[in-house]
FIGU-48980 format. One record per residue (C-alpha): residue in three letters; x, y, z; residue number from 1. Coordinates in nm, 2 decimals. Layout:
# residues N
<residuo->Ala | u->X | v->Y | w->Z | num->NUM>
...
***
This chain:
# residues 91
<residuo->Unk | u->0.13 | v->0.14 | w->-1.14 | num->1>
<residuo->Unk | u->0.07 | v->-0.25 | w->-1.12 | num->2>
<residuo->Unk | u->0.06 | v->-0.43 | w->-1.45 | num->3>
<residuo->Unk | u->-0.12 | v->-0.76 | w->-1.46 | num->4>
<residuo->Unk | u->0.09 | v->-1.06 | w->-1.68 | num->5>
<residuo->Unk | u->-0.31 | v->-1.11 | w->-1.87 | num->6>
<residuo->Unk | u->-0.24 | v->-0.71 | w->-2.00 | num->7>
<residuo->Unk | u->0.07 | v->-0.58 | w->-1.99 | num->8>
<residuo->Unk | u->0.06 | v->-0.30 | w->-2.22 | num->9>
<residuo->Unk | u->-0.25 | v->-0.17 | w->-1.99 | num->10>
<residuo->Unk | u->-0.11 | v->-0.06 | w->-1.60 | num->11>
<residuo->Unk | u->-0.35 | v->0.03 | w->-1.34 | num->12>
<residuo->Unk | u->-0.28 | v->0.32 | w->-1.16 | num->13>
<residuo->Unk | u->-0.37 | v->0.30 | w->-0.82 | num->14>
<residuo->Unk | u->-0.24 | v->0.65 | w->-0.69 | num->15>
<residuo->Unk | u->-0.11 | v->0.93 | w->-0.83 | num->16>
<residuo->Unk | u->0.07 | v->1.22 | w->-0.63 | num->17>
<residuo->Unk | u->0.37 | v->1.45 | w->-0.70 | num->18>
<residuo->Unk | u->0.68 | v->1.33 | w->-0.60 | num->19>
<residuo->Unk | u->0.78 | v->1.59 | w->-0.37 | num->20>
<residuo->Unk | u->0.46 | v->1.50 | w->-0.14 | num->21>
<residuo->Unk | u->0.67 | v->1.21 | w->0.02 | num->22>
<residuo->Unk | u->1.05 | v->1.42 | w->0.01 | num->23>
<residuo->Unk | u->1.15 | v->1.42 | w->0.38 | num->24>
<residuo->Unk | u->1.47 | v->1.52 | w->0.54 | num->25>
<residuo->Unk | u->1.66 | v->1.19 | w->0.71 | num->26>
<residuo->Unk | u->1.87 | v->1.40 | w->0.94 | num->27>
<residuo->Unk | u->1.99 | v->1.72 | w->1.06 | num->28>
<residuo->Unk | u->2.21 | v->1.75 | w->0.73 | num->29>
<residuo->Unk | u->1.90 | v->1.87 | w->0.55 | num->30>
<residuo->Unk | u->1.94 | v->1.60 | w->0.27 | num->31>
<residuo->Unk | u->1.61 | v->1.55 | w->0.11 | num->32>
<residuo->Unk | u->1.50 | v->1.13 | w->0.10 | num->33>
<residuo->Unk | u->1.21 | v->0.95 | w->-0.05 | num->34>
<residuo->Unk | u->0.99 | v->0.79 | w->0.15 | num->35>
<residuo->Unk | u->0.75 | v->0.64 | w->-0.05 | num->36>
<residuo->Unk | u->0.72 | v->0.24 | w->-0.09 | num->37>
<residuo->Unk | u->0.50 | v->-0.02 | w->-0.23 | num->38>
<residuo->Unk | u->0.53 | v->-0.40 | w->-0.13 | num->39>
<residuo->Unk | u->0.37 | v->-0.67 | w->-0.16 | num->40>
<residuo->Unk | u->0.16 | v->-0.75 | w->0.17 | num->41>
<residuo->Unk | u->0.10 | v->-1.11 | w->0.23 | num->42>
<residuo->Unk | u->-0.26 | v->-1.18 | w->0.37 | num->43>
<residuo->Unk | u->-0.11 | v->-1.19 | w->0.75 | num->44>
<residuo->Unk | u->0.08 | v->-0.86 | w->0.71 | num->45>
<residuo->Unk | u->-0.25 | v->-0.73 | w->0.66 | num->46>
<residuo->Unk | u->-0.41 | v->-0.91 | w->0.89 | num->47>
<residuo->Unk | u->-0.16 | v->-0.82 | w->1.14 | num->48>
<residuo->Unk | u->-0.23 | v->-0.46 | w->1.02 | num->49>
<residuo->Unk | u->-0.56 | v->-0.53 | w->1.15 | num->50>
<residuo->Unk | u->-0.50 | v->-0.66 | w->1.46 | num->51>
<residuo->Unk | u->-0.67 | v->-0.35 | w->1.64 | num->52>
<residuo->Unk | u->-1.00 | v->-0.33 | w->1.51 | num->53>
<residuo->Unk | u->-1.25 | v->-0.52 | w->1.72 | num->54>
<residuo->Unk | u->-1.42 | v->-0.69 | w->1.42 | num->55>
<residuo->Unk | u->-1.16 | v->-0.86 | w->1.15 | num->56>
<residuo->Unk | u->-1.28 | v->-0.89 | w->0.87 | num->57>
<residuo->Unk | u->-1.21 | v->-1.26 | w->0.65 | num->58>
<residuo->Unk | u->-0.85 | v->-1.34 | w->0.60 | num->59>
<residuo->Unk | u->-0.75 | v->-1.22 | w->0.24 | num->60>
<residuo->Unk | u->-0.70 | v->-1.49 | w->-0.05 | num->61>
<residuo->Unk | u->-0.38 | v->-1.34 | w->-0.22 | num->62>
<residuo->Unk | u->-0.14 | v->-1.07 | w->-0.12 | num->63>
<residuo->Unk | u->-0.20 | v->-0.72 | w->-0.13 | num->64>
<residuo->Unk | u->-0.01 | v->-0.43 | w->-0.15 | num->65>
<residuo->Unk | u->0.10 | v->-0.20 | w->0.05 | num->66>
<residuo->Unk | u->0.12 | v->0.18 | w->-0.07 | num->67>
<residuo->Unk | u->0.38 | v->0.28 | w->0.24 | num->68>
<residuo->Unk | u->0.48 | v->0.63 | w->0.36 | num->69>
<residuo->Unk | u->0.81 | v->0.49 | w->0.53 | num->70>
<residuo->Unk | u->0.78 | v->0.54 | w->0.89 | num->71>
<residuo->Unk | u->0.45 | v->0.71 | w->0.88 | num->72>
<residuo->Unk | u->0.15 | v->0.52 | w->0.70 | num->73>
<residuo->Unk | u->0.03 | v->0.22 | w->0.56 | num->74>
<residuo->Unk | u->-0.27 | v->0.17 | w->0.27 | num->75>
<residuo->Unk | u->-0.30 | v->-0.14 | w->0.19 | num->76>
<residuo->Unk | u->-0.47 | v->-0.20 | w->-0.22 | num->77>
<residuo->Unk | u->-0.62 | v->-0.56 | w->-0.33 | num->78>
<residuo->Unk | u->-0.74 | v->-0.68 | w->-0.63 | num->79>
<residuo->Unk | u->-1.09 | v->-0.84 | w->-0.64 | num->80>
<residuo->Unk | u->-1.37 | v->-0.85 | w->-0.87 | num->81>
<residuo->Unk | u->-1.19 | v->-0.65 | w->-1.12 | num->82>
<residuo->Unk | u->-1.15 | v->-0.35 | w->-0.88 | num->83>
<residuo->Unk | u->-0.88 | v->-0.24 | w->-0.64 | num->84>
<residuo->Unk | u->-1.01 | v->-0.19 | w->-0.34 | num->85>
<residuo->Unk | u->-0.86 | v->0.00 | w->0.00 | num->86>
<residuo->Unk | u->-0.87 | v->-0.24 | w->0.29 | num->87>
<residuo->Unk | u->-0.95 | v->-0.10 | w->0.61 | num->88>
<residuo->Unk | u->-0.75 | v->-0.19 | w->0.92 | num->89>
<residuo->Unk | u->-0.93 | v->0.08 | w->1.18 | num->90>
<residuo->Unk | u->-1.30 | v->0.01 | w->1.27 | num->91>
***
């Protein structure tokens, strides 16, 4: 959920997914951990996300965020025109 200072009473969800989707085990002990994260991404974090497509698109205005799936996956969300929108960093 990401709650904007203009509407606080109003969250946007941006994903929704059980909990136990992102339960891993960290070790041989069989200990479950979560592995699920959001961040803020700065505009070169995502940039540098995007380092490996051959055509970059323009440098964001404001930070991001990034929806993360600890040591597996990154989506990054950002806000514009009153829509979140998934950035792509693969071409």
């Amino acid at each position: 959920m990401v709650f904007f200072e203009s509407s606080p009473k109003e969250p946007n969800v941006l994903v929704t997914e059980p909990e136990t989707a992102r339960m891993e085990t960290h070790d041989r002990s069989g200990v479950l951990g979560f592995a699920w994260g959001i961040d803020p991404a700065s505009p070169r974090r995502v940039r540098e996300a995007q380092l490996e497509m051959k055509h970059h698109p323009l440098l964001l205005d404001h930070d991001a965020l990034a929806d993360v799936f600890v040591e597996k996956s990154t989506v990054y969300h950002f806000f514009t025109k009153n829509a979140w929108k998934t950035i792509d960093t693969t071409d």
